[in-house]
C-alpha positions in Angstrom: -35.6 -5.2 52.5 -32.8 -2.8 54.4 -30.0 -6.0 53.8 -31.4 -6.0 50.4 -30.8 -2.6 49.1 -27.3 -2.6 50.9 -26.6 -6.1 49.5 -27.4 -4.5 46.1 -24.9 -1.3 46.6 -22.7 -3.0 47.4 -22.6 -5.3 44.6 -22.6 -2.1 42.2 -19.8 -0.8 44.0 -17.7 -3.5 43.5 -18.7 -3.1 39.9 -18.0 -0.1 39.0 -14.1 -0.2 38.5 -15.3 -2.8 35.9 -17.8 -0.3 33.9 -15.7 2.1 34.4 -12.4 -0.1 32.7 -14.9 -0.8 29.9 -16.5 2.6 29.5 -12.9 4.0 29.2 -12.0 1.3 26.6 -14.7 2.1 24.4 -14.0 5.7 24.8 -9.9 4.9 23.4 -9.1 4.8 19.7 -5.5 5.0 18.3 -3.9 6.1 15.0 -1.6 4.8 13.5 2.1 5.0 10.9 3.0 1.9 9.3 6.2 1.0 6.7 5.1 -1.4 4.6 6.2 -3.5 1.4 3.5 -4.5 -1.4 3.1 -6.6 -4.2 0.2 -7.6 -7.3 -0.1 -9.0 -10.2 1.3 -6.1 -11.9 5.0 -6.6 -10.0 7.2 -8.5 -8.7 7.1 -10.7 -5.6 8.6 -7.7 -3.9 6.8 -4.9 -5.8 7.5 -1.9 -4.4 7.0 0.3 -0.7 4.3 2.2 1.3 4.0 4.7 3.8 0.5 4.9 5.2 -1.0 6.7 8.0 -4.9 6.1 9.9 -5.9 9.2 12.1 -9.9 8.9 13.7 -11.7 12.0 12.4 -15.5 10.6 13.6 -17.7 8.3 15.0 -20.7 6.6 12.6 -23.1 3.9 14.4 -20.8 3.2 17.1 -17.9 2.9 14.7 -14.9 5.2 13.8 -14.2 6.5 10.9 -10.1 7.5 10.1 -8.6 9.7 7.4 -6.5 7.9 5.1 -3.3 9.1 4.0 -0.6 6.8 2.3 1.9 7.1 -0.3 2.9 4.0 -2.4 6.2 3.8 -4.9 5.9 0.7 -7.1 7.2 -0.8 -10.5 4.7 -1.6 -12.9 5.4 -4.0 -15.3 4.0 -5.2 -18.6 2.1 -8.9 -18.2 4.1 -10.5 -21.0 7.5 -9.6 -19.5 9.9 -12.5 -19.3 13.2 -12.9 -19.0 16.0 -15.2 -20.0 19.5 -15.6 -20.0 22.0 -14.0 -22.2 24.2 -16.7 -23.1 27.0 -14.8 -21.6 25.8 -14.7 -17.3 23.0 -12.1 -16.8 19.3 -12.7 -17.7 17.6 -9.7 -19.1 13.8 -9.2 -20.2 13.1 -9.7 -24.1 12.1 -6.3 -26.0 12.3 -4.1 -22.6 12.7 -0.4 -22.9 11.4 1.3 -20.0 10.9 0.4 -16.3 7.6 2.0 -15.1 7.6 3.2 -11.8 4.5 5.0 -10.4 4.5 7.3 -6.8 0.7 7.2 -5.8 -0.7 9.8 -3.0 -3.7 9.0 -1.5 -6.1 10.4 0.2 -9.4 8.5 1.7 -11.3 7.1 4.5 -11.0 4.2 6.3 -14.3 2.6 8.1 -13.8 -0.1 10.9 -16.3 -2.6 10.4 -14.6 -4.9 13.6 -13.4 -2.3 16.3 -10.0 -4.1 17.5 -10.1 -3.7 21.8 -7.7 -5.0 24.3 -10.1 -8.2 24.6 -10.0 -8.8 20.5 -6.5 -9.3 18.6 -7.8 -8.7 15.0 -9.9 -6.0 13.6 -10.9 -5.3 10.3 -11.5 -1.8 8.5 -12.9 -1.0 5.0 -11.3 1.5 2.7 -11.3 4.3 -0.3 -8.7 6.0 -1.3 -7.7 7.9 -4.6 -5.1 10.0 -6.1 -3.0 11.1 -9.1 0.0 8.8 -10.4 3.3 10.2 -10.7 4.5 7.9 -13.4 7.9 7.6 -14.3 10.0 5.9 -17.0 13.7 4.6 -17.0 15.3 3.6 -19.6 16.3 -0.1 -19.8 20.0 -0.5 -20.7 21.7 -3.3 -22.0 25.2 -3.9 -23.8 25.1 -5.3 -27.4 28.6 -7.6 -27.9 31.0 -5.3 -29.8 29.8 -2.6 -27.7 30.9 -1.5 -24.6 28.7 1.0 -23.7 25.5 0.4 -21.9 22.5 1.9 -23.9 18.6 1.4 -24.1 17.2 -1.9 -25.8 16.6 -0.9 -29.0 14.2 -3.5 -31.1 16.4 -2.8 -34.5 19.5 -3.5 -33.1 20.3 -7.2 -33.9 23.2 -7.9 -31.9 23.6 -10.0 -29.3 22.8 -8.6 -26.0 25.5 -10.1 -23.6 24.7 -7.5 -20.5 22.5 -5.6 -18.3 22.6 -2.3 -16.8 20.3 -2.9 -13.4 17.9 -0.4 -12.6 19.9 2.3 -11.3 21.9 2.3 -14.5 22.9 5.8 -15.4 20.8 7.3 -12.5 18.0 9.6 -13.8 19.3 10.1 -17.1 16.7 9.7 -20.1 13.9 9.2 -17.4 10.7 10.5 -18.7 7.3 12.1 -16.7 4.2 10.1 -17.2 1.0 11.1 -15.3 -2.4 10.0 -14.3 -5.0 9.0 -11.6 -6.0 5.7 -9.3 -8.1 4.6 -7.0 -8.6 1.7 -4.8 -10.6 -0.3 -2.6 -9.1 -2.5 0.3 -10.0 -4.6 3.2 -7.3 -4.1 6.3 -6.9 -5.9 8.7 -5.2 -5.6 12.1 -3.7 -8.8 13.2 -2.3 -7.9 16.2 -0.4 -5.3 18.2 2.1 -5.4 21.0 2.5 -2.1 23.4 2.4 0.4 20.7 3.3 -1.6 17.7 0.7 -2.8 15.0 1.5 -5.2 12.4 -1.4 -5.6 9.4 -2.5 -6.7 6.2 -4.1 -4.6 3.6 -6.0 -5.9 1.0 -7.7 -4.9 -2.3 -7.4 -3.6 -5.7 -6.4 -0.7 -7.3 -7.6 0.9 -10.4 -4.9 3.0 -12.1 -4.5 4.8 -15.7 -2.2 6.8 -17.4 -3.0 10.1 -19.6 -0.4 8.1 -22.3 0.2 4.2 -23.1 3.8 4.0 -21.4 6.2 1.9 -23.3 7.2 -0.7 -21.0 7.9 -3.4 -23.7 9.1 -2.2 -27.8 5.7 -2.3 -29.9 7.1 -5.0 -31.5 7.1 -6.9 -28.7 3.8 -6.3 -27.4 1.2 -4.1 -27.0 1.4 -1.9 -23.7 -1.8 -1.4 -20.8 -2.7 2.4 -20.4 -5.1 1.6 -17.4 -3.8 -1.2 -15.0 -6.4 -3.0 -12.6 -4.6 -4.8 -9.9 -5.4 -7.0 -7.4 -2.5 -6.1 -4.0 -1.3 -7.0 -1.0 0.1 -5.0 1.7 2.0 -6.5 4.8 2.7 -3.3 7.3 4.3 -2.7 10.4 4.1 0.6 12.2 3.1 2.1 15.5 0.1 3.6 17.1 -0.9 6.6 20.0 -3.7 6.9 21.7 -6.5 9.5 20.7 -9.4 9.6 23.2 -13.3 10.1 21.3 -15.5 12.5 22.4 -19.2 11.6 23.1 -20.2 9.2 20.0 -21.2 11.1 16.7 -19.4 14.6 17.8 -16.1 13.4 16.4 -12.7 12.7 17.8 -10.5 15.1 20.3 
């Protein structure tokens, strides 16, 4: 019985280092700062940029729960936008007069649904987030032939147009202050991390609208969406540092 018992002890202490290892891993989350570039059906391929930030605040069923803080700068653009070539080099968009670019703060949480652990190279997360829109719009310049200054398309001009400013034509002159709010919904999901990098998806859609219908395209054109629902994607790449729990359901040191 004596050999048994110590048999037994001495099995648990071998053990322990290994409880212990996983005890501590449980107890280890991380938050994170990612760079990212995004794109939807509302943009281009290469739409616009993102800054986004997940920091643990608790601990619900065994699963933590991060503040999310991100800020997103991307160029909206009206569905029936296309572009074609003037005849003289450059292609420009048909009936164009504004870009639309829109700054969104969030602020939201994100809830992990798949705890990523040194054993597991993906996890996935749930989140909501919201936020006004800082809408802005820039003039879209173009050059009419017997013209040689650059000036916005304007539907009653019939000349041809044989040039294009480029968006940073004339810096921030004629740009115009449009708000309103957003929200969205998104599944993220870590794909893996190496030492302290972190490299992700992100995933959902975003509900935005505007106080004021902003004229991307001339009326004549087509009409113009006040409230854009988009469907996104987020490719990230940031960095993480460790933040240890407290005992589950007190929150996070």
């Amino acid at each position: 019985m004596l050999k048994k018992i110590l048999t037994s002890l001495w099995i648990i202490t071998l053990a322990w280092p290994s409880f212990a290892q996983k005890e501590e891993e449980e107890s280890i989350d991380t938050k994170t700062l990612a760079f990212g570039a995004t794109t939807s059906n509302f943009t281009s391929l290469i739409g616009g940029v993102v800054v986004r930030s997940s920091t643990p605040v608790s601990v619900r069923k065994n699963k933590t729960v991060y503040r999310y803080l991100a800020i997103e700068a991307v160029n909206l653009k009206n569905p029936r936008e296309y572009s074609q070539f003037t005849g003289f080099g450059p292609k420009y968009t048909m009936g164009k007069r504004n870009y639309l670019f829109s700054v969104r703060p969030e602020y939201g949480r994100e809830y992990a649904v798949f705890q990523k652990t040194r054993d597991s190279n993906i996890g996935l997360s749930l989140i909501f987030a919201a936020g006004p829109s800082l809408g802005f719009l820039k003039p879209y310049y173009v050059r009419y032939e017997d013209n040689n200054a650059f000036v916005q398309f304007d539907p009653n001009i019939k000349g041809n147009i044989v040039g294009v400013g480029g968006i940073l034509k004339n810096g921030f002159r004629g740009m115009k202050f449009t708000p309103g709010l957003h929200a969205k919904i998104a599944a993220n999901i870590d794909i893996n991390t190496f030492n302290d990098n972190v490299t992700g998806l992100e995933i959902g859609t975003t509900l935005e609208s505007f106080f004021k219908k902003p004229e991307i395209l001339a009326s004549t054109f087509s009409d113009n969406p006040q409230t854009f629902v988009s469907v996104y994607l987020t490719l990230y790449f940031g960095n993480k540092s460790i933040v240890k729990k407290k005992d589950a359901g007190n929150g996070i040191d």
